[in-house]
Backbone bond lengths (Angstrom), bond angles and torsions (degrees), N, CA, C in turn:
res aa  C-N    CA-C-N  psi(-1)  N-CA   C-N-CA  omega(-1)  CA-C   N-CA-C  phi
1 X - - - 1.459 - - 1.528 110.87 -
2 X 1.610 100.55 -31.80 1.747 101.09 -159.96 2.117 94.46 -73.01
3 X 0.890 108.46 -38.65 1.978 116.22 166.69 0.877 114.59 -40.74
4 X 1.713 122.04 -84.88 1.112 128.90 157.34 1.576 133.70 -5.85
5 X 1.557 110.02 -50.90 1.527 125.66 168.36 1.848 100.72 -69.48
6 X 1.121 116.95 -54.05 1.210 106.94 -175.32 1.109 125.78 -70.25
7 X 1.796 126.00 -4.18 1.209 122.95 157.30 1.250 138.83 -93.99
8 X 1.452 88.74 10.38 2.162 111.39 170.53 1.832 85.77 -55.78
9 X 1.609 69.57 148.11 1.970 86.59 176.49 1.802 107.71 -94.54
10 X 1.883 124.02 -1.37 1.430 114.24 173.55 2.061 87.15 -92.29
11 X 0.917 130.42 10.38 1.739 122.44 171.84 1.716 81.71 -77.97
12 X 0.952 115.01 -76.34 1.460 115.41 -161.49 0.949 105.06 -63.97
13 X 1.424 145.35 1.46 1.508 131.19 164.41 1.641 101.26 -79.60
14 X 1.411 100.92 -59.57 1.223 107.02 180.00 2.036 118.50 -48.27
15 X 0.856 122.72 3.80 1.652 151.67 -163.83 1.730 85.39 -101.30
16 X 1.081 117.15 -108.95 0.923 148.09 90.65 1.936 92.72 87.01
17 X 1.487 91.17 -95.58 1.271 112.38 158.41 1.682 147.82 -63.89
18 X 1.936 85.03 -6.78 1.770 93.74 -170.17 1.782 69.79 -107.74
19 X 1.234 149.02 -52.25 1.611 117.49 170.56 1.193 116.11 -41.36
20 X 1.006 133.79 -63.06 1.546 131.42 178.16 1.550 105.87 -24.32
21 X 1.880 110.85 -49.56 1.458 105.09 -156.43 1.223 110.27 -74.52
22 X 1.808 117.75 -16.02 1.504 106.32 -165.83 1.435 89.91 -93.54
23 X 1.624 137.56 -28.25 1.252 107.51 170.07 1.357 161.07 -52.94
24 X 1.645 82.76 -9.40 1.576 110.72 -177.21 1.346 102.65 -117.26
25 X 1.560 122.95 -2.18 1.052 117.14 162.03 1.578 111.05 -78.67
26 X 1.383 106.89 -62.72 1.818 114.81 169.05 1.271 99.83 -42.96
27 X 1.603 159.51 -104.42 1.203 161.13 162.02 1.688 90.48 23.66
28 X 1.105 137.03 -62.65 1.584 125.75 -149.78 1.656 93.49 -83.64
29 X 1.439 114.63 -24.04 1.420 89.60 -169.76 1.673 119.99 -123.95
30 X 1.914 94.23 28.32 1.448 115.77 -165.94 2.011 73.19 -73.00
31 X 1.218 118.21 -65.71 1.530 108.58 -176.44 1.306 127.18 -27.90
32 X 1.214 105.64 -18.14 1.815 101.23 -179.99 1.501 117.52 -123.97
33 X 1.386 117.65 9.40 1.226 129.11 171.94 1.144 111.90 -77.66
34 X 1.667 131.95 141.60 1.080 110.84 160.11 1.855 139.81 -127.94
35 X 1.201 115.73 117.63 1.645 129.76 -132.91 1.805 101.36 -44.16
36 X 0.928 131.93 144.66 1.663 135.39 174.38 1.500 84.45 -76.60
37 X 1.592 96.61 -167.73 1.558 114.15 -177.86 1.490 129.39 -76.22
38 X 1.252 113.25 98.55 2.013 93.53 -160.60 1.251 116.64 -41.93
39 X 0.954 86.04 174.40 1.833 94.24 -166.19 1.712 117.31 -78.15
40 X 1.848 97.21 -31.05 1.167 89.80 161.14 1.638 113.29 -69.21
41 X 1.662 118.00 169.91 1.231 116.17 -170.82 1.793 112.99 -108.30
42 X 1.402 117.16 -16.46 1.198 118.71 177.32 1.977 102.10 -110.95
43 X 1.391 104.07 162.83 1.665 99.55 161.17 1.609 111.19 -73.10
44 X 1.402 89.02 159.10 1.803 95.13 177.93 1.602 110.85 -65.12
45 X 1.833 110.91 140.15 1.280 76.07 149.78 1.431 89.21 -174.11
46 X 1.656 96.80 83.14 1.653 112.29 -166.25 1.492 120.88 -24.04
47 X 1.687 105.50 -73.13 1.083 110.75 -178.09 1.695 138.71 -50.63
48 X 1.201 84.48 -20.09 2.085 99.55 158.64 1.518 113.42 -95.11
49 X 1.477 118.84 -34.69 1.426 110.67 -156.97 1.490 103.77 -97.39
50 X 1.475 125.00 -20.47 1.234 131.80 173.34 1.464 104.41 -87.71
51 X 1.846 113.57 129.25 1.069 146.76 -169.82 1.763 100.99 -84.18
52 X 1.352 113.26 113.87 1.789 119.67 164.98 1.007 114.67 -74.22
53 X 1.258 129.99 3.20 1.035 120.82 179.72 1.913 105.01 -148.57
54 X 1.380 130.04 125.02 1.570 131.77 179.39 1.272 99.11 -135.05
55 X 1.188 116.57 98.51 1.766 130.64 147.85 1.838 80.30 80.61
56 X 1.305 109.15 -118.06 1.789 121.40 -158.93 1.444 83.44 -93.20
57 X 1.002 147.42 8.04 1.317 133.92 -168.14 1.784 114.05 -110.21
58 X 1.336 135.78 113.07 1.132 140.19 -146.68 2.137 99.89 -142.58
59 X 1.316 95.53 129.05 1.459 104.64 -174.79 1.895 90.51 -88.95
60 X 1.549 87.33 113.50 1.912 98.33 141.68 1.633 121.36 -92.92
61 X 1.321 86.47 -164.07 1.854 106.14 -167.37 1.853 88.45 -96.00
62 X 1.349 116.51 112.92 1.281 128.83 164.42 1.442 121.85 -45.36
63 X 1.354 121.76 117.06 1.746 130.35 -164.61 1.584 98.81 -84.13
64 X 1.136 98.69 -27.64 1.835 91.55 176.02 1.619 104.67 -140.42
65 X 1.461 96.20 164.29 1.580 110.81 172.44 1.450 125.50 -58.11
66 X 1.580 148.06 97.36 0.819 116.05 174.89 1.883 133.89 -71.13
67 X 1.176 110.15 -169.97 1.770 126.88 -154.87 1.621 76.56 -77.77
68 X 1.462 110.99 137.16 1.955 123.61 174.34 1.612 101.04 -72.56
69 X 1.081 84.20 135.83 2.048 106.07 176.75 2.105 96.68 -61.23
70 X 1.493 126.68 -6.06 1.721 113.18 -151.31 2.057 68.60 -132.63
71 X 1.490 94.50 168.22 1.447 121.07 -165.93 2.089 107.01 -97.19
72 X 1.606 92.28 -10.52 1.645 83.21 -145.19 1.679 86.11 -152.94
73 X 1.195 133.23 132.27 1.572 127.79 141.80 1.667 113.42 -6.70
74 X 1.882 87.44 -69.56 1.508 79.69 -146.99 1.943 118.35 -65.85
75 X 1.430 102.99 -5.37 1.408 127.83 161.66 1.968 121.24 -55.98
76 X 1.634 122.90 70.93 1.088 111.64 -158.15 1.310 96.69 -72.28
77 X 1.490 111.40 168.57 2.075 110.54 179.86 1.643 79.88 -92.87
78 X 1.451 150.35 -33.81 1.201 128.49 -179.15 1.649 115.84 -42.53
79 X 1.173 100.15 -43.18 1.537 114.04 -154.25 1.741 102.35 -86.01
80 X 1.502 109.03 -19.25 2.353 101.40 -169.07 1.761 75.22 -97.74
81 X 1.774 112.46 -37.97 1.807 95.04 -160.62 1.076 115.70 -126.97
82 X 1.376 121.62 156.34 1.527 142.35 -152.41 1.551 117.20 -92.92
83 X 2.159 81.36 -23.15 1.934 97.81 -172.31 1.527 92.98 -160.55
84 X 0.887 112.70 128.02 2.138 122.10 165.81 1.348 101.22 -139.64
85 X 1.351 99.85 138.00 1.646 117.59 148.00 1.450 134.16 -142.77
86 X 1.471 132.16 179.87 1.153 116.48 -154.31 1.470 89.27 -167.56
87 X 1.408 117.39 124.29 1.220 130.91 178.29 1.339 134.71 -166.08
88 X 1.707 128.64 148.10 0.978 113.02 -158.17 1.973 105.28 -101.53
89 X 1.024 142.65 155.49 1.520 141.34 150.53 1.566 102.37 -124.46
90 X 1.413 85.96 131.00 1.732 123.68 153.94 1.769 117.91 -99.38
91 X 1.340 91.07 148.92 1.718 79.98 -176.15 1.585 90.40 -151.33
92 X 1.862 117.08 163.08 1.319 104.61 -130.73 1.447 124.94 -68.02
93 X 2.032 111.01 7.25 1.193 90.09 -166.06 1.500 106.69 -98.29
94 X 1.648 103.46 4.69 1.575 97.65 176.46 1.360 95.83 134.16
95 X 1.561 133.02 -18.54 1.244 129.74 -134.77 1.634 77.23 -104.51
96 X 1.721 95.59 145.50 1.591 91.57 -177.84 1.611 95.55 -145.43
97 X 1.236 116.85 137.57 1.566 132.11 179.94 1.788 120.31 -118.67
98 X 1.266 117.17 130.72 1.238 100.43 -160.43 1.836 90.43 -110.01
99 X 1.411 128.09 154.44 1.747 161.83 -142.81 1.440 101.67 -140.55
100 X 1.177 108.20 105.98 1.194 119.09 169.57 1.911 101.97 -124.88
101 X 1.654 108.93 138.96 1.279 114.34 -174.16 1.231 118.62 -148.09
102 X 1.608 127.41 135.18 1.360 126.92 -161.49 1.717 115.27 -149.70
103 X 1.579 122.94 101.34 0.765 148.29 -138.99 1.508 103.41 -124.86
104 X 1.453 101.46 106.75 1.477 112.78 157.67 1.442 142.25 -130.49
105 X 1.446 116.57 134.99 1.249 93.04 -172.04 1.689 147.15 -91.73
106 X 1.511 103.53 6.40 1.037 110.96 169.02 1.666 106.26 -135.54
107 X 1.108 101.94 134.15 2.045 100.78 -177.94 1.539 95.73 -102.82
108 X 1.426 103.60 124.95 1.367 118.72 179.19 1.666 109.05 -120.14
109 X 1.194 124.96 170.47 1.338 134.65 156.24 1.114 142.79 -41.81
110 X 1.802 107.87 -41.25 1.148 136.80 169.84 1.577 108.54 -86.19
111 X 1.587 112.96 -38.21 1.336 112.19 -153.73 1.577 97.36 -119.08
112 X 1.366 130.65 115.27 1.526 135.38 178.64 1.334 120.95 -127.49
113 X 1.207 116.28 167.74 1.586 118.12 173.46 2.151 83.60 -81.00
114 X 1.397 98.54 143.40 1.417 123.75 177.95 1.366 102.36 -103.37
115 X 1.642 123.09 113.47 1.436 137.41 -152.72 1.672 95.42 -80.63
116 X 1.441 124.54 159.87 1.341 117.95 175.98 1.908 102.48 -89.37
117 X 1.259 107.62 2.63 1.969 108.30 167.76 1.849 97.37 -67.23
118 X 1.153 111.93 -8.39 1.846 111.61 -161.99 1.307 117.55 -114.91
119 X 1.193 83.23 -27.46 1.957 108.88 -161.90 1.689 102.92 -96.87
120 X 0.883 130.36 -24.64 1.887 140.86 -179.39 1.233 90.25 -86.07
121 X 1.579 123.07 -92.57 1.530 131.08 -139.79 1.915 90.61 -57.82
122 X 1.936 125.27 -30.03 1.192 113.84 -172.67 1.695 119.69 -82.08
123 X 1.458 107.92 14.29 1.095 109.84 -171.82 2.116 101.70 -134.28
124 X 1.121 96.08 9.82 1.450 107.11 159.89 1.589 119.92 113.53
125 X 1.132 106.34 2.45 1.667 136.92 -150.10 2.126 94.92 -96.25
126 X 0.984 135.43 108.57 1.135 146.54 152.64 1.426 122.78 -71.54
127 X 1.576 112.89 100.48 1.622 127.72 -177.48 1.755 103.54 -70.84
128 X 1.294 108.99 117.36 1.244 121.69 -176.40 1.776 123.38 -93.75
129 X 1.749 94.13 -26.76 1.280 120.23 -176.30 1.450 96.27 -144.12
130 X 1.687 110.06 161.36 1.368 153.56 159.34 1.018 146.35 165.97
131 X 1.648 112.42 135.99 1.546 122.09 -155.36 1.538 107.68 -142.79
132 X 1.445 127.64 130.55 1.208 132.61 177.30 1.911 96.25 -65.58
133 X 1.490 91.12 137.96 2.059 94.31 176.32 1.712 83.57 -132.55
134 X 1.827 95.17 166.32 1.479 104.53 -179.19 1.486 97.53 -117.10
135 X 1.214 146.23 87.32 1.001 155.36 -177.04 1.843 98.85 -46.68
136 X 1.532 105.31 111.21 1.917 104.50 -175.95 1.064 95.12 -87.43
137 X 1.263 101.11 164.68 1.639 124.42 169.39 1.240 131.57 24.18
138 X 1.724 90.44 51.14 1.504 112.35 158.25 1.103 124.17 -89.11
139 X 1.159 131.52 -43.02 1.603 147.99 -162.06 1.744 108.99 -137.47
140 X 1.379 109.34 129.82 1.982 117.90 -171.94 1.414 81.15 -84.81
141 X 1.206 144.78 -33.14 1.816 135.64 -167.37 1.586 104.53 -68.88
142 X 1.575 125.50 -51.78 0.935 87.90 -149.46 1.906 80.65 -177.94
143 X 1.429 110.49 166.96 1.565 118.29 -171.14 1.411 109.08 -67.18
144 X 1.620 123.96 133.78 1.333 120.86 175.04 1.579 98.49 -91.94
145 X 0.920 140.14 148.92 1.549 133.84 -159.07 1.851 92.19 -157.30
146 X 0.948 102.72 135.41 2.112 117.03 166.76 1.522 94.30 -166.15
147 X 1.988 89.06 -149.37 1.534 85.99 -165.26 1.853 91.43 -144.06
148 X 1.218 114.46 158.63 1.646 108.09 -178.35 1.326 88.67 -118.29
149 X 1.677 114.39 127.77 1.336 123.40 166.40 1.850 117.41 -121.21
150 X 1.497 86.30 174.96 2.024 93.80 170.27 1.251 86.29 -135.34
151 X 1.760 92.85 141.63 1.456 110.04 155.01 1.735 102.18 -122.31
152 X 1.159 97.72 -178.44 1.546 101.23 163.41 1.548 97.85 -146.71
153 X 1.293 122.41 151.29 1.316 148.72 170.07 1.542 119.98 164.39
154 X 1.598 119.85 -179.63 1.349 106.08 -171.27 1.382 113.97 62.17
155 X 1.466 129.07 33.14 1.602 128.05 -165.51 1.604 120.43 21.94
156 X 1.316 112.76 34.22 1.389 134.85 154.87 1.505 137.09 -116.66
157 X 1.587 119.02 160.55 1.338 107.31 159.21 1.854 115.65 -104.85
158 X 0.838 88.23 132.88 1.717 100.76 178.66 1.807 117.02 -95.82
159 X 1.441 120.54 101.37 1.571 109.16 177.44 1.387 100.20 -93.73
160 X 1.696 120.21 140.65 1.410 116.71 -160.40 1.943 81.84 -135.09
161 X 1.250 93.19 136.56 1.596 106.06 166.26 1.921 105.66 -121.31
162 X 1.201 120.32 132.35 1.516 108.78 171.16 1.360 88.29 -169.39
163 X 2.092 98.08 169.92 1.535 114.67 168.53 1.431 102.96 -151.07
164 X 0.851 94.35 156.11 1.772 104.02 174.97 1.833 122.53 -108.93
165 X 1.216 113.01 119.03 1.650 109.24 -169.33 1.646 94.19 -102.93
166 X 0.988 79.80 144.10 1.752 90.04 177.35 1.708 99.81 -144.88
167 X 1.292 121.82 120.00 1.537 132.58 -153.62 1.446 105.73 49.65
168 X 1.481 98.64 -123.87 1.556 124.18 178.02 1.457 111.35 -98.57
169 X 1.233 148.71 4.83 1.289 137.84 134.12 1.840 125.68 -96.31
170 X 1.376 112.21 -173.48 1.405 116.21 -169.40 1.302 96.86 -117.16
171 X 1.246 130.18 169.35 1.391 123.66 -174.94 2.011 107.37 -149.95
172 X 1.334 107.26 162.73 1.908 108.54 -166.35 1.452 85.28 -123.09
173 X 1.071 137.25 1.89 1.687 121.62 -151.83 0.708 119.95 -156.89
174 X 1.655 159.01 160.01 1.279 162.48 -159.26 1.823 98.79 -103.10
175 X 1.652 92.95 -51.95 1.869 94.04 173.47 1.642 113.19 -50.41
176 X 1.855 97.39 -48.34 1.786 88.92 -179.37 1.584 109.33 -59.18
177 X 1.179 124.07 -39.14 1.728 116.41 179.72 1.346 112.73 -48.84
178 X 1.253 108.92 -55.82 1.433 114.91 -171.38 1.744 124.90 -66.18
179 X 1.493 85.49 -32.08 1.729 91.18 159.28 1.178 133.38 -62.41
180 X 1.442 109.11 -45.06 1.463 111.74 -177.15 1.397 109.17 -86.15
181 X 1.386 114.29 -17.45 1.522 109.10 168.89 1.782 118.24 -70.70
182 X 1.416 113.56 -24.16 1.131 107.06 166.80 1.838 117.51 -93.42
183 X 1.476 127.93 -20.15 0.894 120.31 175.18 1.502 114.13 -82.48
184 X 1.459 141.24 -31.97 1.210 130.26 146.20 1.699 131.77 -60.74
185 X 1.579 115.71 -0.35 1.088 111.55 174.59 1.858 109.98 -121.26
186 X 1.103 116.31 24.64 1.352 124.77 -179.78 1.862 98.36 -134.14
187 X 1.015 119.59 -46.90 1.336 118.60 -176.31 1.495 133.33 -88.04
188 X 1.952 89.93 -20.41 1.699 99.28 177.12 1.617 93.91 -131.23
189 X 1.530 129.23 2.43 1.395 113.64 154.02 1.771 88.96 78.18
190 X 1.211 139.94 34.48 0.974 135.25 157.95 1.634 136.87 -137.11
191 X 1.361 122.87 155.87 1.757 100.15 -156.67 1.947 78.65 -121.67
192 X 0.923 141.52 115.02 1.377 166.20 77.93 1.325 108.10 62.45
193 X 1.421 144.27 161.17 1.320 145.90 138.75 1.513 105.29 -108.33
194 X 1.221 118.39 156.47 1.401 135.80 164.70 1.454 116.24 -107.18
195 X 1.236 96.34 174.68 1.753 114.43 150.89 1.126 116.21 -176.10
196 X 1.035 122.27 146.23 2.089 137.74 162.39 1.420 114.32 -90.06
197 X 1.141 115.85 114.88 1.322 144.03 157.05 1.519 125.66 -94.55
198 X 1.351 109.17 107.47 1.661 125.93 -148.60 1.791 96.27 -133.05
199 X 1.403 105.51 112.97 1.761 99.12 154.53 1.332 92.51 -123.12
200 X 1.869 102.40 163.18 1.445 98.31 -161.99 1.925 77.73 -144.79
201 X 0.981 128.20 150.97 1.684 137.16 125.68 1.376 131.18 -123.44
202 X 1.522 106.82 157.24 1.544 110.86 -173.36 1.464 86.55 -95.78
203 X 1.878 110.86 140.78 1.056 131.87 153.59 1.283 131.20 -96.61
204 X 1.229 137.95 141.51 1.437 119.10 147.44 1.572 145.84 -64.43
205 X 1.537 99.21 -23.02 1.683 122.17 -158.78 1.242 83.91 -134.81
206 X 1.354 111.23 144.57 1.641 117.98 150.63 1.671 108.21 -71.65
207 X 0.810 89.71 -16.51 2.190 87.49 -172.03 1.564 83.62 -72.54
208 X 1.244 139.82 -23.59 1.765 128.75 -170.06 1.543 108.06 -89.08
209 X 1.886 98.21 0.08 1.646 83.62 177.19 1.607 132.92 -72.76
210 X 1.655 92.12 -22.88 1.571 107.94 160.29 1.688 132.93 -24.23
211 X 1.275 100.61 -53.24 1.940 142.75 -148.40 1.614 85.20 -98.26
212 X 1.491 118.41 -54.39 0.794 93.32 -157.53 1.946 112.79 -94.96
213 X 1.412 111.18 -1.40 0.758 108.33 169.48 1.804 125.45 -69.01
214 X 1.441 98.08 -44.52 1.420 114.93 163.79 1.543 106.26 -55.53
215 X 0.944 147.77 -32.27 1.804 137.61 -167.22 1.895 95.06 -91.46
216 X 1.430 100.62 -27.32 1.745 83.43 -178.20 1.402 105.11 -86.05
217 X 1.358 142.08 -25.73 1.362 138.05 156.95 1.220 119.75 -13.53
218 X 1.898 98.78 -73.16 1.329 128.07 -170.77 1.796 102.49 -53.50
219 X 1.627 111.82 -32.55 1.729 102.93 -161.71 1.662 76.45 -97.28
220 X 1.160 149.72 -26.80 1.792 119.39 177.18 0.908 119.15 -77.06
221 X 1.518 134.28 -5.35 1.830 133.14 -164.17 2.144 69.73 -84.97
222 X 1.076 110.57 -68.66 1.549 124.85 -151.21 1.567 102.35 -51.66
223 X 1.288 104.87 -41.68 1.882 125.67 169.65 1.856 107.65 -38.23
224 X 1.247 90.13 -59.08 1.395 108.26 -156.71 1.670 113.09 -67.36
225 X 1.656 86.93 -46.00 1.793 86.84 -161.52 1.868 73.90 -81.40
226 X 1.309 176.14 26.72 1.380 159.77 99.69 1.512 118.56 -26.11
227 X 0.884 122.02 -45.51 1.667 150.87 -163.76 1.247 89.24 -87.73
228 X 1.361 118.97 -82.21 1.683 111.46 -173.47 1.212 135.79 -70.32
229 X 1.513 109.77 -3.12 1.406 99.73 147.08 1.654 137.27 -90.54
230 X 1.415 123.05 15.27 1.390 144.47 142.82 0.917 113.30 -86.50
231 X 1.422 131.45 -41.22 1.845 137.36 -158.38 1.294 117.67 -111.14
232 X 1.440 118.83 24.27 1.748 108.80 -143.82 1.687 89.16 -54.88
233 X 1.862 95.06 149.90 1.716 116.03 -176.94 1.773 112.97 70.47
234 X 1.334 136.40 6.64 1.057 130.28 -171.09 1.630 94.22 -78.77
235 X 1.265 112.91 -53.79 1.984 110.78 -155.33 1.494 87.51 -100.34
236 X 1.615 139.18 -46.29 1.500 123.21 -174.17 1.594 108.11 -119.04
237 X 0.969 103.42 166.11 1.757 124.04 -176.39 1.553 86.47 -72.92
């Protein structure tokens, strides 16, 4: 019987609705909280702190536009982030991966990093594939965790590797954001910084999504430890 009750569909409203309440409960008092030290350790400030150049790896002038870090127009990137950038590296054998980055400093309820599961399919892009990956030996603290996908649109295929950190962990989900945004801001009284960490390449073949997933690995291990030694905590926990 006691199942049965729990598989009434007003349990799950009532579910449902008591998330709702702490979000708008947290929301009223994200204003009066006040944030500890982000986790990253310096302020953002891509365009100085990000390196054009890592080992064989050298930023050109981008041949096309990449996919927007926000879900919607009316979503400005001034207004969710504090710092974005977007860039392409080639390295010497030709192979070139494009960096997209989105930096905020307080993660709110209202205000989030916008996942690329939201941000592709809303900008015309059809996700064909996706799989949670644990990105190794990025971070001595603790697992870097996202997801490597394909879309296709733009009469291309796009293989996308990224994760999103929000404090000191990484997150796959909008629920995980929202959780930890309310369980670090109700229990430790603090509102968080984020960021999105996005490599993307254009394919021709899906059979190249393999190759190319493996070559963007190889350019974030090299990405990362560059970045974190100016930024320590900006891209991993």
């Amino acid at each position: 019987m006691k199942d049965l009750y729990l598989k009434l569909p007003h349990v799950k409203l009532i579910s449902a609705l008591q998330l709702l309440l702490i979000s708008l409960v947290f929301s009223g008092l994200a204003t009066f909280l006040k944030p500890h030290a982000h986790f990253a350790k310096n302020e953002s400030n891509f365009e100085e702190n990000i390196p054009r150049v890592i080992n064989d790896w050298m930023e050109i002038q981008q041949s096309a536009p990449q996919v927007s870090m926000v879900s919607d127009e009316k979503s400005l990137i001034n207004q969710l982030y504090d710092d974005t950038l977007m860039r392409t590296y080639v390295n010497k054998d030709g192979q070139q991966v494009m960096v997209a980055l989105a930096y905020a400093k307080e993660q709110r309820q209202d205000v989030k990093i916008h996942q690329p599961d939201i941000c592709y399919p809303a900008q015309g892009y059809q996700m064909l594939k996706s799989k949670e990956k644990v990105f190794s030996n990025l971070s001595k603290s603790t697992q870097v965790i996202g997801k490597q996908q394909l879309y296709y649109g733009q009469n291309h295929l796009e293989a996308v590797s990224y994760w999103i950190r929000v404090g000191d962990r990484t997150m796959t989900s909008g629920l995980q954001m929202r959780s930890k945004i309310i369980e670090d801001g109700l229990l430790k009284g603090r509102l968080d910084d984020g960021i999105l960490v996005r490599v993307s390449s254009a394919i021709s073949d899906e059979a190249k999504a393999s190759e190319a997933y493996a070559l963007q690995e190889r350019f974030i291990k090299e990405f990362v430890l560059a970045v974190e030694q100016k930024s320590p905590g900006l891209l991993v926990p």
